[in-house]
C-alpha positions, 0 to 999 in steps of 0.5 A: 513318693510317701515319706514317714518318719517313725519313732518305734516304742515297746520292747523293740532294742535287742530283740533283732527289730532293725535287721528285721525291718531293713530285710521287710523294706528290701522286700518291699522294695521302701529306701531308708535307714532305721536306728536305736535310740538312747531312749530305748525307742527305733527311729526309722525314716521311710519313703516309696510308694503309698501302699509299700510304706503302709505295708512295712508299717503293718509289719512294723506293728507286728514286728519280730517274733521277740518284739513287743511294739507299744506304738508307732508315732508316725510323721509325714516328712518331706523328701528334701528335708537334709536333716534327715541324713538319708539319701532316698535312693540308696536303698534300706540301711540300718544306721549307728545309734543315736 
């Protein structure tokens, strides 16, 4: 399992970016959550198969059609790793602001 956690940064808060990317990632079938933070950046946790993963982070550097994405920081992160407050196997949410 690829899990990467992604800090989104552009014009993506108010542009429909998570319910977009909740509904890329229910298609490609990649668990876990994507949130706005208070910096005006998207932060996403994401995890499955390499090529899903890579795929939905093509997507992502697209995003909707009234997002600008500046730039994608990603991070290798371990499955395990409880501060990230997911539970892999429950699909793709989209989680309150931080």
């Amino acid at each position: 399992m690829n899990v990467k956690r992604l800090i989104i940064r552009g014009e993506v808060q108010a542009v429909g970016f998570r319910q977009w990317m909740v509904d890329q990632a229910q298609r490609l079938g990649v668990a876990g959550w994507v949130r706005n933070r208070a910096d005006g950046t998207v932060e996403a946790l994401v995890a499955g198969d390499t090529a899903a993963v890579e795929e939905l982070l093509r997507a992502c550097r697209r995003g909707p059609r009234l997002a600008h994405v500046a730039s994608i920081e990603e991070e290798l992160v371990k499955p395990e790793n409880d501060d990230l407050e997911v539970g892999l196997g429950e699909g793709f949410q989209q989680l309150p602001s931080a």
